[in-house]
PyMOL commands that place a pseudoatom at each C-alpha (Angstrom):
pseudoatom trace, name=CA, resn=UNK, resi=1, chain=A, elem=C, hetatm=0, pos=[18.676, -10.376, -15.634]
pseudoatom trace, name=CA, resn=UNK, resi=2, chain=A, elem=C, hetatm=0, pos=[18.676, -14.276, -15.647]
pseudoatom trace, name=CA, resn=UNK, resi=3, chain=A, elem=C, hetatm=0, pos=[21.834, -16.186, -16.427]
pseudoatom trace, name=CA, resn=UNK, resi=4, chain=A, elem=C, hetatm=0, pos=[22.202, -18.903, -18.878]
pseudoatom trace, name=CA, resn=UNK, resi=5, chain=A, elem=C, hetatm=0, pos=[22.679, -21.204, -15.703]
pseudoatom trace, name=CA, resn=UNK, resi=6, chain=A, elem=C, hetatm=0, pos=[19.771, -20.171, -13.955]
pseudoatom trace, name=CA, resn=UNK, resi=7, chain=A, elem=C, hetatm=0, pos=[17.418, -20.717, -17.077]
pseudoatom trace, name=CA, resn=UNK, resi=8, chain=A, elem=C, hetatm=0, pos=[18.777, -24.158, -18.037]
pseudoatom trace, name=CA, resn=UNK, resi=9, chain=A, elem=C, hetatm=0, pos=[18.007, -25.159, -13.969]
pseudoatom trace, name=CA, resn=UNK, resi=10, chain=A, elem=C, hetatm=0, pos=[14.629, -23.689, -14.113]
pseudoatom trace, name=CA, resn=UNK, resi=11, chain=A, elem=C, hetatm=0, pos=[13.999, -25.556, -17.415]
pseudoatom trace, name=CA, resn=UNK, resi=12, chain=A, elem=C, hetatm=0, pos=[15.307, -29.069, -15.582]
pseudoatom trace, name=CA, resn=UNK, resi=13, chain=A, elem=C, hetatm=0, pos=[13.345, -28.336, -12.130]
pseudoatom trace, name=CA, resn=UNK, resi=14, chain=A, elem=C, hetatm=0, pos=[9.872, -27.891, -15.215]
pseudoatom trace, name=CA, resn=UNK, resi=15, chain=A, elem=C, hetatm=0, pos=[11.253, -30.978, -17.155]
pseudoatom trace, name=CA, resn=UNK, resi=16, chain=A, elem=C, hetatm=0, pos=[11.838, -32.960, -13.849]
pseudoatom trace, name=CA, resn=UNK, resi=17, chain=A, elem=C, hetatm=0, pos=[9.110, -31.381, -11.795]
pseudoatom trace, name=CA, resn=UNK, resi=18, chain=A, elem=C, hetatm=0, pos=[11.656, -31.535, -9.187]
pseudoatom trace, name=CA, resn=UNK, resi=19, chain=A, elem=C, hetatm=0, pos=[13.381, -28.844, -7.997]
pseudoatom trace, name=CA, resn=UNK, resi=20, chain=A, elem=C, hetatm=0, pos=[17.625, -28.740, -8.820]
pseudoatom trace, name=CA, resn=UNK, resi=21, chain=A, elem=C, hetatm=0, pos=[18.785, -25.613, -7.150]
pseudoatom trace, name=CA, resn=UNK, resi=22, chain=A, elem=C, hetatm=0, pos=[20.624, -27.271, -4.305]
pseudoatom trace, name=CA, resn=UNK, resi=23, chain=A, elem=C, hetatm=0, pos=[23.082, -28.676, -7.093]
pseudoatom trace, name=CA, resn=UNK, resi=24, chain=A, elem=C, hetatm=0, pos=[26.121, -27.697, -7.363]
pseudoatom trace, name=CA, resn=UNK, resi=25, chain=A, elem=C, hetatm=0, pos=[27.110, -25.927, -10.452]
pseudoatom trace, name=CA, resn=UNK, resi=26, chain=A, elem=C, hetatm=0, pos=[30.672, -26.326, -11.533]
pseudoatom trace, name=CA, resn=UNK, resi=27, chain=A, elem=C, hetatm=0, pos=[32.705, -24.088, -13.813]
pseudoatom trace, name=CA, resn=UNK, resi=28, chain=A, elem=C, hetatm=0, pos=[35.883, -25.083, -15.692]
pseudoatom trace, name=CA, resn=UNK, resi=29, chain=A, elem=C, hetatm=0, pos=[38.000, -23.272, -18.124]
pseudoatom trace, name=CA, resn=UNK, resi=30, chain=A, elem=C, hetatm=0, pos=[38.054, -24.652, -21.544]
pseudoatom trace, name=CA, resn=UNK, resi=31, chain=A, elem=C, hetatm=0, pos=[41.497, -23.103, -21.845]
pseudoatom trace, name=CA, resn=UNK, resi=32, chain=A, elem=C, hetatm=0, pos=[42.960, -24.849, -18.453]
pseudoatom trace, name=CA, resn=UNK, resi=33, chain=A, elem=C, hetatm=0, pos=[43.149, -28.633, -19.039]
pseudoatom trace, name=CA, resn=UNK, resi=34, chain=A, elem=C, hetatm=0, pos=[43.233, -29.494, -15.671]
pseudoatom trace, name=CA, resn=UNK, resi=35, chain=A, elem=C, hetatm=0, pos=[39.922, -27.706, -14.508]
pseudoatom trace, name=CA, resn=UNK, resi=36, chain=A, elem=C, hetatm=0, pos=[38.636, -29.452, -17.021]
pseudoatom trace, name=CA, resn=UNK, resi=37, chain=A, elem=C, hetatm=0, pos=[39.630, -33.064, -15.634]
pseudoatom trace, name=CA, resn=UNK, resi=38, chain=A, elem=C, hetatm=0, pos=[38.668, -31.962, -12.326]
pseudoatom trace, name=CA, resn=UNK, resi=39, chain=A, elem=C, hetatm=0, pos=[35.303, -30.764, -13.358]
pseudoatom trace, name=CA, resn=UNK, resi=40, chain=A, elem=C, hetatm=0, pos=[35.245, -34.702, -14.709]
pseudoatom trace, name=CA, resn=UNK, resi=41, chain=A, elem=C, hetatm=0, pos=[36.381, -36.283, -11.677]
pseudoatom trace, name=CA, resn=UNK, resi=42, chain=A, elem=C, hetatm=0, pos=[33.243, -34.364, -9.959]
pseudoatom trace, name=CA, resn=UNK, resi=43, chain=A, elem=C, hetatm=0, pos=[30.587, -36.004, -12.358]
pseudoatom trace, name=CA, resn=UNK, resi=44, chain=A, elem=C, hetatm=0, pos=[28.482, -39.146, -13.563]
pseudoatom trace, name=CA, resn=UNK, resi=45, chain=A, elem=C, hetatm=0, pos=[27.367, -37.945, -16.694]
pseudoatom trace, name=CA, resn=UNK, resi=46, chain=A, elem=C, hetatm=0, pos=[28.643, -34.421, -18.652]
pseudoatom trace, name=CA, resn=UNK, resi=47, chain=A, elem=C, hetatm=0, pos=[26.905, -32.924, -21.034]
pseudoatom trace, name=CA, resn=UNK, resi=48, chain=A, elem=C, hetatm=0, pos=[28.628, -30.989, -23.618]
pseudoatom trace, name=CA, resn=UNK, resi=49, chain=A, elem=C, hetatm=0, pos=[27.450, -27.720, -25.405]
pseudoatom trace, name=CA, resn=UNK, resi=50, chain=A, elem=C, hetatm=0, pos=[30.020, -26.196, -25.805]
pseudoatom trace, name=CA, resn=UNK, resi=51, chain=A, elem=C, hetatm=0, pos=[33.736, -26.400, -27.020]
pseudoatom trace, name=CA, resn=UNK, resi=52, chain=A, elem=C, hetatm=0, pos=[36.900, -26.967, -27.980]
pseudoatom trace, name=CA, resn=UNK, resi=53, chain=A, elem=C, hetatm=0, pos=[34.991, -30.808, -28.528]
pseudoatom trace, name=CA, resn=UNK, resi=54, chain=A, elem=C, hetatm=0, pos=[38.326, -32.568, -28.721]
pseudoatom trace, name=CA, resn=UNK, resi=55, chain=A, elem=C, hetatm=0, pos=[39.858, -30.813, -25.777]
pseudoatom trace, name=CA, resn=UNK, resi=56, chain=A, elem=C, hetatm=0, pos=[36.820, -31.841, -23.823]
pseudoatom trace, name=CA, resn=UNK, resi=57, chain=A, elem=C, hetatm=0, pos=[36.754, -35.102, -24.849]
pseudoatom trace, name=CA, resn=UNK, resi=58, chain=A, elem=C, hetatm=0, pos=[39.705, -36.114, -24.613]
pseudoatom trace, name=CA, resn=UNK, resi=59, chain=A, elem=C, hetatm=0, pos=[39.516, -34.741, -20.847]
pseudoatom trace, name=CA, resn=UNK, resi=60, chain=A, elem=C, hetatm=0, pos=[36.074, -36.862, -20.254]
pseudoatom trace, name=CA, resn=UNK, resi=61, chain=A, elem=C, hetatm=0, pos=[37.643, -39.933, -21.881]
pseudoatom trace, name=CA, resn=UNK, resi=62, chain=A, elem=C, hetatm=0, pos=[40.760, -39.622, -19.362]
pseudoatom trace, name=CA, resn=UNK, resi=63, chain=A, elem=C, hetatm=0, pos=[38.267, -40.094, -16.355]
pseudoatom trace, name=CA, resn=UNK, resi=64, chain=A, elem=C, hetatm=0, pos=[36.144, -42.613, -18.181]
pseudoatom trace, name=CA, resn=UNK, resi=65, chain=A, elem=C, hetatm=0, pos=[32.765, -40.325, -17.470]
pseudoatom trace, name=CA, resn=UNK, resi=66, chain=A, elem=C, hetatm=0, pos=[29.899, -40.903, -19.705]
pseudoatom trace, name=CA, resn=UNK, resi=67, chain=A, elem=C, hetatm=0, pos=[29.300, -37.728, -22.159]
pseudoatom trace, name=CA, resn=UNK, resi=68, chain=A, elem=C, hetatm=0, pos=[26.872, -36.709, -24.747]
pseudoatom trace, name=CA, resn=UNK, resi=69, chain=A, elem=C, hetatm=0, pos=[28.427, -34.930, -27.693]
pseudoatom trace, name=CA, resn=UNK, resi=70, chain=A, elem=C, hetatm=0, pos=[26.261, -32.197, -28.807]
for i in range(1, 70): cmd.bond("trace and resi %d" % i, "trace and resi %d" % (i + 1))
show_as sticks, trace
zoom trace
């Protein structure tokens, strides 16, 4: 059975054409603030699909990453 990971990177290695699987995938608790912030501080851009969207937004904003509010 595939993940939800695995099928959003094998839709980005088709959209890309380039092949992602060497990235690293980083999981943070929505609960935990501070795996939050630290899933920031290891970013450029996050994308956001899930929530709480205040909680995660106010952790983006705190390491000024660029986000995409979904």
């Amino acid at each position: 059975m595939m993940t939800t990971t695995t099928t959003m990177m094998m839709l980005v290695d088709a959209l890309t054409e380039k092949d992602l699987s060497m990235l690293p995938i980083v999981i943070a608790d929505v609960d935990v603030e501070s795996t939050l912030i630290d899933m920031c501080k290891q970013a450029d851009i996050l994308l956001n699909c899930v929530g709480p969207v205040w909680t995660v937004l106010k952790c983006f904003a705190t390491v000024a990453t660029d986000w995409v509010l979904t």
